[in-house]
C-alpha atoms as a printed R data frame, in Angstrom:
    type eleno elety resid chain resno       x       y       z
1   ATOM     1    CA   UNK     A     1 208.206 166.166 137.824
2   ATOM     2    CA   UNK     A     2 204.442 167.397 139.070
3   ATOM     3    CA   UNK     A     3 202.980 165.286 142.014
4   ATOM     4    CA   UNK     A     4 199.606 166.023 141.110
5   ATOM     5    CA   UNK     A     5 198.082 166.405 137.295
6   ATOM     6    CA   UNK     A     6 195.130 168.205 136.350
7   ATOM     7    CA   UNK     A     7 193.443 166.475 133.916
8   ATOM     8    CA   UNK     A     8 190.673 167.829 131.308
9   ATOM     9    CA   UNK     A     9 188.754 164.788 130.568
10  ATOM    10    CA   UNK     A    10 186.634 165.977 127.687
11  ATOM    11    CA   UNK     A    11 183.122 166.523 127.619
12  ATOM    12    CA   UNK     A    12 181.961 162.482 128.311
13  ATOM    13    CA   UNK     A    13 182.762 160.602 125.462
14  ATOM    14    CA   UNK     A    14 186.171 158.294 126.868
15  ATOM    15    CA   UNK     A    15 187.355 158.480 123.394
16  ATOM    16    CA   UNK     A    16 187.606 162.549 123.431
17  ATOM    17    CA   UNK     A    17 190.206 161.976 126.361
18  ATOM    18    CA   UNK     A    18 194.080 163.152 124.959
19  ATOM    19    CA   UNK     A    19 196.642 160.641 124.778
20  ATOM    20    CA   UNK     A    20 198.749 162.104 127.603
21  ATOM    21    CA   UNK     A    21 195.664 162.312 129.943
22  ATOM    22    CA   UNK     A    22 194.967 158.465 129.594
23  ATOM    23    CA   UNK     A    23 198.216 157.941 129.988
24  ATOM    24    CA   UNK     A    24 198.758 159.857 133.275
25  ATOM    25    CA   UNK     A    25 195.590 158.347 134.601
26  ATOM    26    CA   UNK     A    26 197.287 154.978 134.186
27  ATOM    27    CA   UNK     A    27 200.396 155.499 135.796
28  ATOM    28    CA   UNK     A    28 198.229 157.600 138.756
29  ATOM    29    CA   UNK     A    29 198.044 156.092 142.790
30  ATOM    30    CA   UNK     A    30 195.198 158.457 143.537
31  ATOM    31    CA   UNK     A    31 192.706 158.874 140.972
32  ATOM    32    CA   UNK     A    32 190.126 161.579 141.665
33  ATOM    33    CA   UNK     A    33 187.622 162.074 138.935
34  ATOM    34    CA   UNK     A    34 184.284 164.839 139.221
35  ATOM    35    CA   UNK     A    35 181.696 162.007 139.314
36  ATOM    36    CA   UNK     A    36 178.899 164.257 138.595
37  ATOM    37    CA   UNK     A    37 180.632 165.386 134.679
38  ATOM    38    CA   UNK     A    38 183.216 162.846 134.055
39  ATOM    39    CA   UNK     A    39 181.698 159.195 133.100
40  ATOM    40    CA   UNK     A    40 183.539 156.196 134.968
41  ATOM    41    CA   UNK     A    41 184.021 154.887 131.597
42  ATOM    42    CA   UNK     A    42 186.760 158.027 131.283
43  ATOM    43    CA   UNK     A    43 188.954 156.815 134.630
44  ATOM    44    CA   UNK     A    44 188.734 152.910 134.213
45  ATOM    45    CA   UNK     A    45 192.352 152.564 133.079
46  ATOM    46    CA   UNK     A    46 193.572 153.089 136.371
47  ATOM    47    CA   UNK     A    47 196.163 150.778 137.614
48  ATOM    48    CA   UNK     A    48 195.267 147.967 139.640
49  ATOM    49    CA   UNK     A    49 196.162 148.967 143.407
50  ATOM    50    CA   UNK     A    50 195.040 152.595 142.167
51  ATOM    51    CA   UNK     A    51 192.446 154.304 144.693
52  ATOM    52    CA   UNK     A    52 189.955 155.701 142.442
53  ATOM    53    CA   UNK     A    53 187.688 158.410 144.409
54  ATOM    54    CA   UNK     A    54 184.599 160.640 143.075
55  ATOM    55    CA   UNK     A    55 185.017 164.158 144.124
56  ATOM    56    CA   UNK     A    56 181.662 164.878 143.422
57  ATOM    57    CA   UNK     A    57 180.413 164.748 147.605
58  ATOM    58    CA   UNK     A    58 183.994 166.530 148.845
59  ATOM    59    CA   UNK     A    59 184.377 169.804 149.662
60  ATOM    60    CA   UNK     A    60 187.894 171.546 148.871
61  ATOM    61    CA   UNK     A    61 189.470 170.836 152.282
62  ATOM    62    CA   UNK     A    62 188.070 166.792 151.724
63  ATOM    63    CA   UNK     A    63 189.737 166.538 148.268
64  ATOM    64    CA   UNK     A    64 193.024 168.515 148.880
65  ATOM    65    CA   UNK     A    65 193.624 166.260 151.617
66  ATOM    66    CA   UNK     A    66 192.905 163.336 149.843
67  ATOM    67    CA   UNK     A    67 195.613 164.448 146.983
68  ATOM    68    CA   UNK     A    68 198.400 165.187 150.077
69  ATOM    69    CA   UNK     A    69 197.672 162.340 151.588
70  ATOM    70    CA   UNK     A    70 199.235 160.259 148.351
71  ATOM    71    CA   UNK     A    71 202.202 162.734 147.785
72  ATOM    72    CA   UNK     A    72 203.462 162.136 150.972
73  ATOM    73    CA   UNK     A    73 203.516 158.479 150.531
74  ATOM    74    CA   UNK     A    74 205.359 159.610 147.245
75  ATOM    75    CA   UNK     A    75 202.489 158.870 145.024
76  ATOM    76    CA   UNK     A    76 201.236 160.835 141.815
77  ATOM    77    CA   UNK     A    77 197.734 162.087 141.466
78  ATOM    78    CA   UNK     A    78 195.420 162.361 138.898
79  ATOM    79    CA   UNK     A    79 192.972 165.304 139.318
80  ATOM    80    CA   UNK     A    80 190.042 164.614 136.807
81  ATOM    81    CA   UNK     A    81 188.179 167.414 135.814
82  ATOM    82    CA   UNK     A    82 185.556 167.596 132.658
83  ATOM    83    CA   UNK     A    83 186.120 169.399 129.471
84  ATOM    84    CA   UNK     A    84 189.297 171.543 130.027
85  ATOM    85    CA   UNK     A    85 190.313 172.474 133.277
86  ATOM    86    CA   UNK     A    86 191.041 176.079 132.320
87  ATOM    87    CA   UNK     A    87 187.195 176.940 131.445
88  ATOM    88    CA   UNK     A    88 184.974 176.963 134.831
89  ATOM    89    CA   UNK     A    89 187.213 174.380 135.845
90  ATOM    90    CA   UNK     A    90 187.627 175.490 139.604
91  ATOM    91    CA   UNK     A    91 191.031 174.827 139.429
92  ATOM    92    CA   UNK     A    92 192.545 177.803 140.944
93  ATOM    93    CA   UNK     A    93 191.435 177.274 144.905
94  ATOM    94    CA   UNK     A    94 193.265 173.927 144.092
95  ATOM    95    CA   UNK     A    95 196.172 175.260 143.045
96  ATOM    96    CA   UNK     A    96 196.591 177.570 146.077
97  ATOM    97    CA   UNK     A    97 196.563 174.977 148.718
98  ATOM    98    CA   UNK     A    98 199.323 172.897 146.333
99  ATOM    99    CA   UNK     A    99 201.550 175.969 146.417
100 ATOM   100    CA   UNK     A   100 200.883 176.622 149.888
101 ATOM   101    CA   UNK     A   101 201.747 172.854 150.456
102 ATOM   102    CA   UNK     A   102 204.919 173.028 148.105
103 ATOM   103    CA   UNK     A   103 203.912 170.461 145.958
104 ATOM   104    CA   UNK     A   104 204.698 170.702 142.182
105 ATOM   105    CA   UNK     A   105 201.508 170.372 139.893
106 ATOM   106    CA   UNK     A   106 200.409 170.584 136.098
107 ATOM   107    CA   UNK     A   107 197.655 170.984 133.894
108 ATOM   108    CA   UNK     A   108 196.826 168.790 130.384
109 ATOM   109    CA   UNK     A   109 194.396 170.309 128.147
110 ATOM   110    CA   UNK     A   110 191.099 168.650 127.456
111 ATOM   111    CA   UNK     A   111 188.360 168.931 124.821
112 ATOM   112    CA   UNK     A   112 185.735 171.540 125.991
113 ATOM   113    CA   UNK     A   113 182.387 170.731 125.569
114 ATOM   114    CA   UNK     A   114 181.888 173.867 123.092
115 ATOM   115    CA   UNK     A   115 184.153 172.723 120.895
116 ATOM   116    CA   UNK     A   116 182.714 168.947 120.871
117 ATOM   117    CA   UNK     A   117 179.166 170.813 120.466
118 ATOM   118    CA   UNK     A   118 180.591 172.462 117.246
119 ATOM   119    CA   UNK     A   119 181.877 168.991 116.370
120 ATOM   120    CA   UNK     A   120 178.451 167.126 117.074
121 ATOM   121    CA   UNK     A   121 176.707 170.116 114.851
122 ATOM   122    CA   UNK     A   122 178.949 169.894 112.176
123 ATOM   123    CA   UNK     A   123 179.419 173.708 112.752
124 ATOM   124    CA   UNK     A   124 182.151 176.046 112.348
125 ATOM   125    CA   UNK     A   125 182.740 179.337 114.730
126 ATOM   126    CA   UNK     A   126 184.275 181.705 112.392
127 ATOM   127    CA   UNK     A   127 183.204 182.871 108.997
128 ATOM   128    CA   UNK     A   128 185.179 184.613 106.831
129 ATOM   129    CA   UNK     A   129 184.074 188.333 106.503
130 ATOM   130    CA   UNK     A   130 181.479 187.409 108.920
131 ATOM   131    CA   UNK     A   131 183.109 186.877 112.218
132 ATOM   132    CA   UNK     A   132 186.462 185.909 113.682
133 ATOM   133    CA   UNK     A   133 185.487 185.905 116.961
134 ATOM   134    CA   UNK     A   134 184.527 183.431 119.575
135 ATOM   135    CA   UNK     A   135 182.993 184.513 122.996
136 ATOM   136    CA   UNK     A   136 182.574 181.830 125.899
137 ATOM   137    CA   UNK     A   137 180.777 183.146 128.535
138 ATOM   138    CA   UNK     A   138 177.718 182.377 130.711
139 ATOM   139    CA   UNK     A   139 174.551 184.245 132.483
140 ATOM   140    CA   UNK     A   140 174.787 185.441 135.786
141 ATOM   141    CA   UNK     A   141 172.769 182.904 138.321
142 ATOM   142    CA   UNK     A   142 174.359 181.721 141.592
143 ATOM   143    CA   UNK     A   143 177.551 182.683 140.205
144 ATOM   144    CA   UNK     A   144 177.233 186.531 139.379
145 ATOM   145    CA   UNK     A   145 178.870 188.075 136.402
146 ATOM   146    CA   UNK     A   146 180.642 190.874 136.194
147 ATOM   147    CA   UNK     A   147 178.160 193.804 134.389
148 ATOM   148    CA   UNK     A   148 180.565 194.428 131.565
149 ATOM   149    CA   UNK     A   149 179.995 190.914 130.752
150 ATOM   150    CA   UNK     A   150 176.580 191.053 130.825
151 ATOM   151    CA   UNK     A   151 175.153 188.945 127.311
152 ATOM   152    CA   UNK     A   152 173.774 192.237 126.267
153 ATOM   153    CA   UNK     A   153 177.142 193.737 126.271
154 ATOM   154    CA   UNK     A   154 178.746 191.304 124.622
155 ATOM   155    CA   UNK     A   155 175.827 190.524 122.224
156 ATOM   156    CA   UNK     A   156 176.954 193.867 120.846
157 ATOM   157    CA   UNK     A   157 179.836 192.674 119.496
158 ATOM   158    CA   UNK     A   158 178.194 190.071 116.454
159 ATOM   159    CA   UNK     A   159 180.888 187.749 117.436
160 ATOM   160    CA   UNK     A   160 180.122 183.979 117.646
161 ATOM   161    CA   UNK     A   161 179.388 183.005 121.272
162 ATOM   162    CA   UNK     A   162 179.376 179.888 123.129
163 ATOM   163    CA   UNK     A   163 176.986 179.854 126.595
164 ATOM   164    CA   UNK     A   164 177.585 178.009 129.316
165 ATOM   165    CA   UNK     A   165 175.829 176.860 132.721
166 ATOM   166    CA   UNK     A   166 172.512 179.098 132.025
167 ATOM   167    CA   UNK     A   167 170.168 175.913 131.056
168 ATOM   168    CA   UNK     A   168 168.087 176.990 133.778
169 ATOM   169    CA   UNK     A   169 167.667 180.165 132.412
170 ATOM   170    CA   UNK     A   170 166.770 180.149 128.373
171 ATOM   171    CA   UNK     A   171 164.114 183.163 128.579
172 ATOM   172    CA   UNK     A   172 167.349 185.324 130.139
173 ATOM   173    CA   UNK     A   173 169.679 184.235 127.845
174 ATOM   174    CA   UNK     A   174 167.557 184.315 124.477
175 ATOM   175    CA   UNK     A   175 166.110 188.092 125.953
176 ATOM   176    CA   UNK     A   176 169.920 189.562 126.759
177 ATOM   177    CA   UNK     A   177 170.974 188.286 123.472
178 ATOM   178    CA   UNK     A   178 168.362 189.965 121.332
179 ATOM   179    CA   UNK     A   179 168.490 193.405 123.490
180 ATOM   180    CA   UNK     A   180 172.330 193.183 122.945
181 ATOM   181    CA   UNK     A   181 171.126 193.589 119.297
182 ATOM   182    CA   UNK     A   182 170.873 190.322 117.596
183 ATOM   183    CA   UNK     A   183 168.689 189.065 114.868
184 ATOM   184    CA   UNK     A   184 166.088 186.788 116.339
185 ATOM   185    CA   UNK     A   185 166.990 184.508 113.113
186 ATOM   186    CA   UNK     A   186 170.125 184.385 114.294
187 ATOM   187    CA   UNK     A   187 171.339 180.602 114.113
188 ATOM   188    CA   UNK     A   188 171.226 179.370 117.849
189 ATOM   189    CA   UNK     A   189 172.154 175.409 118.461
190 ATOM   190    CA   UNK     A   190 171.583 173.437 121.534
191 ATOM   191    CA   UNK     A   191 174.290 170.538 122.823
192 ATOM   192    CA   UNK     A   192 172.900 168.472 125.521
193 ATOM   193    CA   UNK     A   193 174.992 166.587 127.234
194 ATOM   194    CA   UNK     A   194 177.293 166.342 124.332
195 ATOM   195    CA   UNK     A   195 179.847 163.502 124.227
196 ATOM   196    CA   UNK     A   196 177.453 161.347 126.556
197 ATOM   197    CA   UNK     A   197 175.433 158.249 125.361
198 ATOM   198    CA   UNK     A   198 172.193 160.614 125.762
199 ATOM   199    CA   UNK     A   199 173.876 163.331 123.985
200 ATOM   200    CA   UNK     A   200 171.092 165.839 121.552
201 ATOM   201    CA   UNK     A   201 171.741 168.574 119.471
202 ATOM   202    CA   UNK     A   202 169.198 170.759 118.208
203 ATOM   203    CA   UNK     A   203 168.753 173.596 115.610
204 ATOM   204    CA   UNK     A   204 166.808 176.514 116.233
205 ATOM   205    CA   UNK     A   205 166.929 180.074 116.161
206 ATOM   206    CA   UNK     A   206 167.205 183.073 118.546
207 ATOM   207    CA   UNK     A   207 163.831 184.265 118.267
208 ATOM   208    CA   UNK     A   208 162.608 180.473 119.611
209 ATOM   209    CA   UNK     A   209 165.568 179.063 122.032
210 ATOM   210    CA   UNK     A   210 164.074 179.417 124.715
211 ATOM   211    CA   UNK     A   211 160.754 177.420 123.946
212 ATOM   212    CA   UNK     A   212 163.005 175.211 122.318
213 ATOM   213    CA   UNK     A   213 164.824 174.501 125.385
214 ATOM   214    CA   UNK     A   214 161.640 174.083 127.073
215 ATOM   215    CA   UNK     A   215 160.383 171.451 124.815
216 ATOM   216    CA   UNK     A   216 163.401 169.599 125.151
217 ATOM   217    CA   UNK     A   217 163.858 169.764 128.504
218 ATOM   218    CA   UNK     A   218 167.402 170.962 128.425
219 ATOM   219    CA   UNK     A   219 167.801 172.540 131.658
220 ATOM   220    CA   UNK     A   220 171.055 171.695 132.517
221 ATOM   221    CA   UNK     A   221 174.333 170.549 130.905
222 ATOM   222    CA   UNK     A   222 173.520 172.485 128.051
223 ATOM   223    CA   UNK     A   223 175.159 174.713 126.074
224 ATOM   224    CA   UNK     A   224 174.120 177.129 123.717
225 ATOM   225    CA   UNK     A   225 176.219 177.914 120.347
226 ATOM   226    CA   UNK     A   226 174.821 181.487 119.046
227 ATOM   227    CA   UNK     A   227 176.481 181.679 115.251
228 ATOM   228    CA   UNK     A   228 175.346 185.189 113.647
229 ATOM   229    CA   UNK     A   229 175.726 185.022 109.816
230 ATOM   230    CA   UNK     A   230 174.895 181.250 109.683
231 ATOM   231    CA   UNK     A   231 171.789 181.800 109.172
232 ATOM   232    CA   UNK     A   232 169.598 181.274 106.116
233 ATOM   233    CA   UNK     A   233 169.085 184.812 105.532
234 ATOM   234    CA   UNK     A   234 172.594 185.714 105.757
235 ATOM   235    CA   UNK     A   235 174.975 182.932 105.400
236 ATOM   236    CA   UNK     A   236 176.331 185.316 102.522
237 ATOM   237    CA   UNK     A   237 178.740 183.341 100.308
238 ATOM   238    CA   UNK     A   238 182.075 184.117 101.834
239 ATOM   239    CA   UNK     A   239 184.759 180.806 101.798
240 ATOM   240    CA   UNK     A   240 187.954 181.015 103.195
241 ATOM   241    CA   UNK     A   241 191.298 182.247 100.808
242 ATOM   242    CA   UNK     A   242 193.226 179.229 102.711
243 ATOM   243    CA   UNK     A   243 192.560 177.070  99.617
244 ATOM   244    CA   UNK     A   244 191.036 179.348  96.993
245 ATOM   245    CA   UNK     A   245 193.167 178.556  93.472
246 ATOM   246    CA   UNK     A   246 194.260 181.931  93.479
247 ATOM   247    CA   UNK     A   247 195.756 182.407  97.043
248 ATOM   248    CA   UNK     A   248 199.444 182.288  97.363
249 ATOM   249    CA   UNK     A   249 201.229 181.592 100.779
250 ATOM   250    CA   UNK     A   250 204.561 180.032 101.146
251 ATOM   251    CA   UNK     A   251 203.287 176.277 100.455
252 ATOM   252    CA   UNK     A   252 201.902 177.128  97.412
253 ATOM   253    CA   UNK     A   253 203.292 179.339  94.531
C-alpha cells in the first residue's frame, strides 16, 4: 500500500478532480496541495484532524520533509499537484528522495489542462486524413529545451500541438511556428486559466496570436492549442469511418 499519493488535480475546476483522487484526499493525514495551480476548493474534503499545507513557498528539502514527517507517524499523504502529474509535473526529484527514503509511493492520473482547453473549445485534436498526431511541448525560457525540440522542428511535422508555459513569450512562439512551416491561418486557440472561475478561451489564428495574446493579457497560465486543417480554408470534409453506415468492425455487421 503507497505511503504517499501523487495526485493530478485537474486544471482548477474541483469537479474535473477523478473519483479516486477525491477519495485519497479524504482518507489523507498530510495534505499538500501546489497553492499557486490547485484552487482550495480542490483539497477541502480533507478529513477533519487532516494537516492541509500549500507547497507553493517550500522548497524540495521543506516539502519532502513535511511528507516523512507523516509516514513515520504511519500516516498517508496526499501530494497535490495540478493537471496530471506526469506533464511538467516535477514529480521526479520527489520520487528520488521517496526511494532513497524507502517509502512506497503512487501516482493517479489527472485531467491536463490541454485536454480541458480542447473541452472548453469544443475542439477535437485529430482529424481524420488530416492529422493523428498530438504534440505537447513548450518554448524554451528559464527552462531550456532541447534544440531538436525546438517549435520550428516540430512545427514541421503538421501535427496538432498543444503549448505550454510560453505565455510570456507569444511573438516566439507564433514566429517558430510559422518558420517551422505553418500556415499563418492556421487555427490557433487560447485557454486561460481554463477550469478556473476566470477561465477565457479565444479563437484566433497563427498569423495574429501573438497580438491576440497581447490584447488579452494572457501572459501566463495559458496555453496555446495550434490545430492545422481546422481552419476555414482547409477544414476539408473528412469524418471519421467509426460510425459511417458503411464501416464494418466487429460490433457492427
Amino acid at each position: 500500500m503507497a505511503r504517499v499519493w501523487f495526485i493530478g488535480a485537474g486544471p482548477g475546476d474541483p469537479e474535473l478532480l477523478t473519483v479516486k483522487g477525491q477519495r485519497l484526499i479524504a482518507e489523507a493525514d498530510l495534505v499538500l496541495y501546489a497553492g499557486s495551480l490547485v484552487p482550495a476548493q480542490v483539497v477541502a474534503g480533507a478529513k477533519e484532524g487532516a494537516k492541509v499545507a500549500d507547497s507553493a513557498p517550500l522548497n524540495l528539502d521543506e516539502t519532502h520533509a513535511l511528507m516523512m514527517e507523516t509516514v513515520r507517524k504511519g500516516g498517508m499523504v496526499a501530494r497535490v499537484h495540478t493537471g496530471d502529474p506526469a506533464l511538467y509535473g516535477a514529480i521526479r526529484e520527489q520520487m528520488e528522495l521517496l526511494d532513497r527514503d524507502g517509502v512506497d509511493y503512487a501516482v493517479v492520473p489527472g485531467v491536463t489542462a490541454g485536454f480541458a482547453a480542447a473541452a472548453a473549445a469544443c475542439r477535437s485534436y485529430t482529424v481524420p486524413e488530416v492529422t493523428q498526431t498530438l504534440i505537447f511541448t513548450r518554448i524554451a525560457g528559464k527552462t531550456p529545451v532541447p534544440e531538436n525540440e525546438a517549435l520550428r522542428k516540430l512545427a514541421t511535422h503538421g501535427s496538432a500541438m498543444c503549448i505550454y508555459l510560453s505565455a510570456g513569450d507569444p511573438e516566439g512562439v507564433q514566429s517558430e511556428l510559422l518558420a517551422g512551416g505553418l500556415a499563418g491561418f492556421t487555427l490557433a486557440i487560447m485557454a486561460y486559466r481554463v477550469g478556473w472561475p476566470e477561465e477565457k478561451v479565444v479563437v484566433t489564428d497563427l498569423a495574429n496570436l501573438a497580438v491576440t495574446a497581447r490584447e488579452n493579457d494572457f501572459n501566463r497560465q495559458t496555453v496555446f492549442l495550434i490545430l492545422p486543417g481546422q481552419s476555414v480554408e482547409d477544414a476539408g470534409n473528412a469524418k471519421s469511418l467509426l460510425y459511417d453506415e458503411n464501416f464494418k468492425h466487429m460490433y457492427r455487421k
